[in-house]
C-alpha positions as CSV (number, residue, x, y, z in Angstrom):
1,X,0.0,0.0,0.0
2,X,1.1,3.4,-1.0
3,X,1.2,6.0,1.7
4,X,2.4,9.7,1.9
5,X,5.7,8.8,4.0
6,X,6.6,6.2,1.0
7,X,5.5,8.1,-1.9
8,X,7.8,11.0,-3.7
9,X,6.5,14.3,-3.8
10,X,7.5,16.7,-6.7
11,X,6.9,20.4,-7.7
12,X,4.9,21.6,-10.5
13,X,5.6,25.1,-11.6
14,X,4.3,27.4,-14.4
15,X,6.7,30.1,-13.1
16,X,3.8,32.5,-13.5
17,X,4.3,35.8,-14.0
18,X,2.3,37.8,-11.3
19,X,0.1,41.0,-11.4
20,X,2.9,44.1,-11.6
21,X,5.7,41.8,-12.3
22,X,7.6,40.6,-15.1
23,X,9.7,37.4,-17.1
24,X,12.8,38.2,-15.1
25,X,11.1,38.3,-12.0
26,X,9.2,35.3,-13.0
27,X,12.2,33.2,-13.4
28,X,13.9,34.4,-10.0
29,X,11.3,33.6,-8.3
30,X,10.9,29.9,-10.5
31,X,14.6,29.3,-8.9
32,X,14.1,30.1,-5.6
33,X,11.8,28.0,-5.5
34,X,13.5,25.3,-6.9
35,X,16.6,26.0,-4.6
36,X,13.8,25.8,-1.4
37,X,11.9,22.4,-3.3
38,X,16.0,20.7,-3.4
39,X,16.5,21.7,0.5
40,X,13.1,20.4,1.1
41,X,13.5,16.8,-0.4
42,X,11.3,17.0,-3.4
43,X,11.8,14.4,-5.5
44,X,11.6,16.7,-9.3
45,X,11.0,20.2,-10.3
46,X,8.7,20.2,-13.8
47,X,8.2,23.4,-15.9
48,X,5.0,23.2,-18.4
49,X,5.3,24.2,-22.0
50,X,2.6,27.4,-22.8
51,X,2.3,29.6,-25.0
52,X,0.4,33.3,-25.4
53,X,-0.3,33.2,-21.9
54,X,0.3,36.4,-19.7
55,X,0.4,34.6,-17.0
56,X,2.8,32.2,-17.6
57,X,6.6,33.0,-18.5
58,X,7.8,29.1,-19.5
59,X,6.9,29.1,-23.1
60,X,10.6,28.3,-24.0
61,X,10.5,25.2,-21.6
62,X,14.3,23.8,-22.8
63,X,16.0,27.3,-22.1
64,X,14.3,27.5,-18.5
65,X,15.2,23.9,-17.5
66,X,19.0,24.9,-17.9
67,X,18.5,28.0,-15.7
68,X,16.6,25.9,-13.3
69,X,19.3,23.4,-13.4
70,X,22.4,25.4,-13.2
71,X,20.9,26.8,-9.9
72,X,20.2,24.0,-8.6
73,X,22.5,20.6,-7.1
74,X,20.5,17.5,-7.3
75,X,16.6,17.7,-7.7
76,X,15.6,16.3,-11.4
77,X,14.5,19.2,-13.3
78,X,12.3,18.2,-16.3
79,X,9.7,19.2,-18.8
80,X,5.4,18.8,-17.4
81,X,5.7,18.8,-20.3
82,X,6.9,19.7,-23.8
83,X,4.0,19.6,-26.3
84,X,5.7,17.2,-29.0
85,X,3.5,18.5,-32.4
86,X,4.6,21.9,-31.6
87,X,8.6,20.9,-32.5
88,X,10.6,18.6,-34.7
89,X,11.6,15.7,-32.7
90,X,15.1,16.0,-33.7
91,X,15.4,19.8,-32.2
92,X,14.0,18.2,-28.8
93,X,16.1,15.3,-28.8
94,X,19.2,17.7,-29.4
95,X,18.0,20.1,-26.8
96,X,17.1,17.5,-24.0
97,X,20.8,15.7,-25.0
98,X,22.3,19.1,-24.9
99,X,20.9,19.2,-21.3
100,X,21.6,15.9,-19.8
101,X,25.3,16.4,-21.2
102,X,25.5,19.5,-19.2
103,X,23.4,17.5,-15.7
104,X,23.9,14.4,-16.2
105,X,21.5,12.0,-14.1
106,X,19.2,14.9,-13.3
107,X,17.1,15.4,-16.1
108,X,13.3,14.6,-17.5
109,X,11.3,14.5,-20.5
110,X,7.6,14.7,-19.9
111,X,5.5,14.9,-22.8
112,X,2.0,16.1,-24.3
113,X,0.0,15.7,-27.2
114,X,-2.2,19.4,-26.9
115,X,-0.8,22.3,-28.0
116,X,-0.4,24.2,-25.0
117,X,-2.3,27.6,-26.5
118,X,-5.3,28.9,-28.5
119,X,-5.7,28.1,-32.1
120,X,-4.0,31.1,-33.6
121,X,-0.9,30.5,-31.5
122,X,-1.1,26.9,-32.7
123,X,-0.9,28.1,-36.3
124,X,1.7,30.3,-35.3
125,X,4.0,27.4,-33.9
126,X,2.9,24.8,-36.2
127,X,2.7,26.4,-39.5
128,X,0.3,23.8,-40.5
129,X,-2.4,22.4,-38.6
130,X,-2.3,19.0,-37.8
131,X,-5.7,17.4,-36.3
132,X,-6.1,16.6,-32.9
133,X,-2.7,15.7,-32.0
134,X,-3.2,11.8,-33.8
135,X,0.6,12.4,-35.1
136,X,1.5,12.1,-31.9
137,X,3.2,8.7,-31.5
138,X,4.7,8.9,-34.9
139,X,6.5,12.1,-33.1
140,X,7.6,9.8,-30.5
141,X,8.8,7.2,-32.7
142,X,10.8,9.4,-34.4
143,X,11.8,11.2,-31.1
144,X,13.3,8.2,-29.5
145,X,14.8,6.8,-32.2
146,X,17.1,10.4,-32.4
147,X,17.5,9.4,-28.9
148,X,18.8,6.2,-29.5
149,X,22.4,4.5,-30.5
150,X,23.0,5.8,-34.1
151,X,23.3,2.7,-36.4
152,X,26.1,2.3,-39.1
153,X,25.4,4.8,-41.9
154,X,22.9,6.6,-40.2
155,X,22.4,10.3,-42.1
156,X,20.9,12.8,-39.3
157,X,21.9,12.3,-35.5
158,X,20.7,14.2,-33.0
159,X,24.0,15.7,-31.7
160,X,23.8,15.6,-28.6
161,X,21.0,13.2,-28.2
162,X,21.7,10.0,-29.6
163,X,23.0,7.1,-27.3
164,X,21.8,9.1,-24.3
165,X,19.1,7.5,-21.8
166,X,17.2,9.9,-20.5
167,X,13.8,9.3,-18.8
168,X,10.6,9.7,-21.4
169,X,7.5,10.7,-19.6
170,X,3.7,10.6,-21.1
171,X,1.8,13.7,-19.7
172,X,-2.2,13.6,-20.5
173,X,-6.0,14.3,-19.4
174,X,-7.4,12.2,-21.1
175,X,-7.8,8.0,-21.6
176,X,-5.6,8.5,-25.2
177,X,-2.1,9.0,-23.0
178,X,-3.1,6.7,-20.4
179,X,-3.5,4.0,-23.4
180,X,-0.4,4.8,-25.4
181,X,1.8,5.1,-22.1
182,X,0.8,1.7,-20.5
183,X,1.2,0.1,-23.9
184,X,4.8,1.7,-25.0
185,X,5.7,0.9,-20.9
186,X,6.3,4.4,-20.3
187,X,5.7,6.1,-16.8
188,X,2.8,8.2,-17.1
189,X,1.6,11.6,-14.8
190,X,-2.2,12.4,-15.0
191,X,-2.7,15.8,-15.5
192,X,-5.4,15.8,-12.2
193,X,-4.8,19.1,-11.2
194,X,-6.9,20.8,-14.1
195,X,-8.8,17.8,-15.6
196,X,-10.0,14.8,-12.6
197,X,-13.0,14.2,-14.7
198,X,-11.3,11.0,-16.1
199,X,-8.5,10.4,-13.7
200,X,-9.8,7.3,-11.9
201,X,-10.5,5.8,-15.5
202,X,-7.5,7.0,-16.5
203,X,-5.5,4.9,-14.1
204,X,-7.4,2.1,-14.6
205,X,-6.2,1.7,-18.2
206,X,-2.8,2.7,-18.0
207,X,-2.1,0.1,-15.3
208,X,-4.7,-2.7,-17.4
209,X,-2.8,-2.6,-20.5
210,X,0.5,-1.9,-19.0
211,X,3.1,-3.6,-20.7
212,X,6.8,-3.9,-19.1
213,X,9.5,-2.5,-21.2
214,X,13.1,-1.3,-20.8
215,X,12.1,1.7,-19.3
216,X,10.0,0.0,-16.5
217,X,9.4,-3.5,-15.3
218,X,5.4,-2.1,-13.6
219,X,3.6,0.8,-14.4
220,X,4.7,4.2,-12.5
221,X,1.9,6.7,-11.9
222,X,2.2,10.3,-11.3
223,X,-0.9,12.5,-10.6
224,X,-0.9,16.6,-10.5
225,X,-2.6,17.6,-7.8
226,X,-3.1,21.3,-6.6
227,X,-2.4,22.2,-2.8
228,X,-2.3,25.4,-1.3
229,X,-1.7,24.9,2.5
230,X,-1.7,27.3,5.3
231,X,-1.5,28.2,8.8
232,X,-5.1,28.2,9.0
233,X,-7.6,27.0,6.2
234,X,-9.2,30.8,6.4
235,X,-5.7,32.4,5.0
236,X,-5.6,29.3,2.6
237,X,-8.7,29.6,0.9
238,X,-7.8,33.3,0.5
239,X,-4.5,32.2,-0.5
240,X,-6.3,30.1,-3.4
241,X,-8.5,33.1,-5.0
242,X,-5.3,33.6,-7.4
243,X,-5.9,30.4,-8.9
244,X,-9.8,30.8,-9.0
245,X,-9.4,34.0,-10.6
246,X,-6.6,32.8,-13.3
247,X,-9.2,29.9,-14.3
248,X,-11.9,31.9,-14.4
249,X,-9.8,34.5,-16.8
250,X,-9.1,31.5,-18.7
251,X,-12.5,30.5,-19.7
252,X,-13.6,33.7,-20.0
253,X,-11.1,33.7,-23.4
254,X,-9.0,36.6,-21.5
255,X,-6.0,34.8,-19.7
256,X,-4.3,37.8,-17.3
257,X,-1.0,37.8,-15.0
258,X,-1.8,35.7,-11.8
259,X,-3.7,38.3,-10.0
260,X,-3.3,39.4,-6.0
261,X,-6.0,36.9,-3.8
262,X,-8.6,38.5,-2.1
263,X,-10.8,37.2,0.9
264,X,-12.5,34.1,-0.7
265,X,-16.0,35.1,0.0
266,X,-15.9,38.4,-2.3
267,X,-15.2,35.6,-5.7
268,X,-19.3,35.6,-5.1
269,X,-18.8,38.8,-7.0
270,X,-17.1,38.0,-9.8
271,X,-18.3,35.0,-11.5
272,X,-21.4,33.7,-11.9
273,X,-23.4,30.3,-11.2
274,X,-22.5,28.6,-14.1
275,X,-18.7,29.9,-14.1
276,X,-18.2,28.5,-10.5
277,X,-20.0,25.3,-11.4
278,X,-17.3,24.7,-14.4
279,X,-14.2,25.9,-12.1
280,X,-15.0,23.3,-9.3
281,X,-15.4,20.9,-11.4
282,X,-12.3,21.6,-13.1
283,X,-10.3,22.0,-9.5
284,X,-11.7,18.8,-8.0
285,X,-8.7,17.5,-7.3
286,X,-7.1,21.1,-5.5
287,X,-6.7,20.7,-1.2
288,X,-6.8,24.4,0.3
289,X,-6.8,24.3,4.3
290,X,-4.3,24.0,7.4
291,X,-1.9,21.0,7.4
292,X,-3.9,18.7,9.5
293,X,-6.6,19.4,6.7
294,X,-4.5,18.5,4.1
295,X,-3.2,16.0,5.4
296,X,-6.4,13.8,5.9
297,X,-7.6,14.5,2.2
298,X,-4.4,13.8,0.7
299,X,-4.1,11.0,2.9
300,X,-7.6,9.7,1.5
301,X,-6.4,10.5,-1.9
302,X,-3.1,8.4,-2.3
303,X,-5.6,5.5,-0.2
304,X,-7.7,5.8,-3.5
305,X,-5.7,6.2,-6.3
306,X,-2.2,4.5,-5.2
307,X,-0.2,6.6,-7.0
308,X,3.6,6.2,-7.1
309,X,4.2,10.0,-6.6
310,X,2.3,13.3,-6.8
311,X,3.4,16.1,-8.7
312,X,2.2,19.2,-6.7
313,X,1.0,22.6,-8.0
314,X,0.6,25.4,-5.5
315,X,-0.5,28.6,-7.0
316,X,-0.1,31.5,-5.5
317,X,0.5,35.2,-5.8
318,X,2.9,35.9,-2.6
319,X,6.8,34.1,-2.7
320,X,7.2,33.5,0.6
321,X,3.6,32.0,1.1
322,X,4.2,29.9,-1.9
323,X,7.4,28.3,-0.2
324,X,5.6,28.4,3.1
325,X,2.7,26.1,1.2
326,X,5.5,23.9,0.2
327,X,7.0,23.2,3.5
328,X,3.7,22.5,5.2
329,X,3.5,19.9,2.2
330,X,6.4,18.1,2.9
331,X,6.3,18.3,6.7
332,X,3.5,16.0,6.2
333,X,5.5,13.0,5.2
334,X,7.1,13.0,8.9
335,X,4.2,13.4,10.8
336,X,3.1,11.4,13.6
337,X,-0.3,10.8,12.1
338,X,1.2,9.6,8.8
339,X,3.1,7.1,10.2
340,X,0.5,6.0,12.4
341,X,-1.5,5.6,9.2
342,X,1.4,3.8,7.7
């Protein structure tokens, strides 16, 4: 049985850019945090691929990984993920060689089929459309064979890249990824944190048609989950109006910077019925509260879904409460009622 004393915990971060900031601050803050996550004992520190997004400064996902990397000593940095159709596989395979030369041991490749945008900014990084992602593990072939040893007379390499093992994750929301990943053997991280509609069905296939491959011997599960833990659950849920607001921006067709929280009653004011309705639903799988809060849902949580390790996004405005979440987070794994539970 899977418990949260046994199971890793890693970061999730969008390094957002927040209301009156900027990139550069965006990125200091992204290593920080990072630096915090490594003292901590987090197990991986994922950037996400987005694009045309105010909010969001990690659009050039290879670029920040170095920076992330180069700052930091021993936490896996990785990718959560890079959205294969939007690049030839033979610039990512160069790029994430190009990074494991330079931190060896310490890097990941997470990967996703969805563009990571809006139409128009698909256009823009596509230059032709492709439908619905379906290309997707013809990508991958292609990926991992520019990944693999060269053979005799082989033309194009991926330089660096080829000959160089470097872990290949499948990021997805949907049954699709769960599918492919369980069949190709590949560890797979469920993308709970902004689509639990179909996690539990999710999991079910991945680990049904799991079959073992060099890269695993048993499938490996990683879910996203959003936390944002306080000293109380009052500040928390205050804490988490950033979030409520950047979703609600979102499907509204207006994405903004990560805006400043405000008391948690007042979001009564600005969306209506049906927006709240669509929001929860969308944030089903987010714990806001005090640590002994958190504790018992996420304790419920790994109970129901066994997963190997949680990925953890904790979106908020203020630094130092972001860290702070973090460290309540982590705490958990030693506390006295999680071993008990154990």
């Amino acid at each position: 049985m899977k418990s949260l004393q046994t199971i890793p915990f890693s970061v999730l971060d969008l390094s957002p850019i927040v209301e009156g900031s900027n990139a550069t601050e965006s990125f200091r803050r992204s290593l920080t945090l990072a630096k915090r996550a490594e003292e901590l004992g987090f197990n991986r520190f994922w950037v996400a691929e987005h694009h045309n997004m105010p909010g969001i400064a990690s659009s050039a996902t290879s670029v920040l990984i170095g920076y992330l990397a180069s700052g930091t000593h021993s936490i896996r940095v990785g990718s959560g993920g890079i959205m294969l159709p939007n690049h030839p596989p033979l610039v990512i395979a160069e790029q994430f060689g190009t990074l494991e030369s330079m931190y060896p041991g310490r890097i990941d490749l997470g990967l996703g089929r969805a563009p990571g945008t809006d139409g128009l900014t698909t256009k823009a990084l596509r230059r032709e459309q492709t439908i619905g992602g379906q290309e997707f593990p013809e990508l991958l072939d292609e990926l991992m064979f520019f990944f693999a040893e060269a053979s005799p007379g082989q033309k194009v390499r991926a330089v660096p890249g080829y000959g160089i093992q470097i872990p290949i994750w499948l990021l997805g929301s949907s049954l699709y990824s769960a599918e492919l990943a369980g069949r190709l053997g590949l560890p797979f991280s469920f993308a709970a944190h902004f689509a639990p509609e179909l996690m539990n069905e999710a999991i079910e296939v991945y680990r049904k048609v799991f079959q073992p491959s060099q890269c695993l011997d048993e499938p490996y599960l990683m879910l996203g989950v959003n936390v944002i833990a306080a000293e109380k659950t009052d500040e928390a849920k205050d804490l988490a109006t950033s979030q409520f607001m950047s979703f609600l921006h979102l499907i509204r067709g207006n994405p903004q910077p990560l805006a400043k929280p405000i008391p948690f009653d007042d979001l009564t004011k600005l969306w209506s019925p049906m927006e709240k309705s669509i929001i929860q639903s969308k944030l089903q799988t987010t714990f806001i509260g005090s640590r002994d809060k958190i504790q018992d849902e996420l304790i419920n949580f790994v109970d129901s879904t066994q997963a190997d390790e949680l990925i953890i996004h904790s979106m908020i405005y203020d630094l130092d409460a972001q860290i702070k979440s973090y460290e309540i987070i982590h705490s958990l794994k030693t506390s006295d009622k999680i071993l008990e539970h154990a």
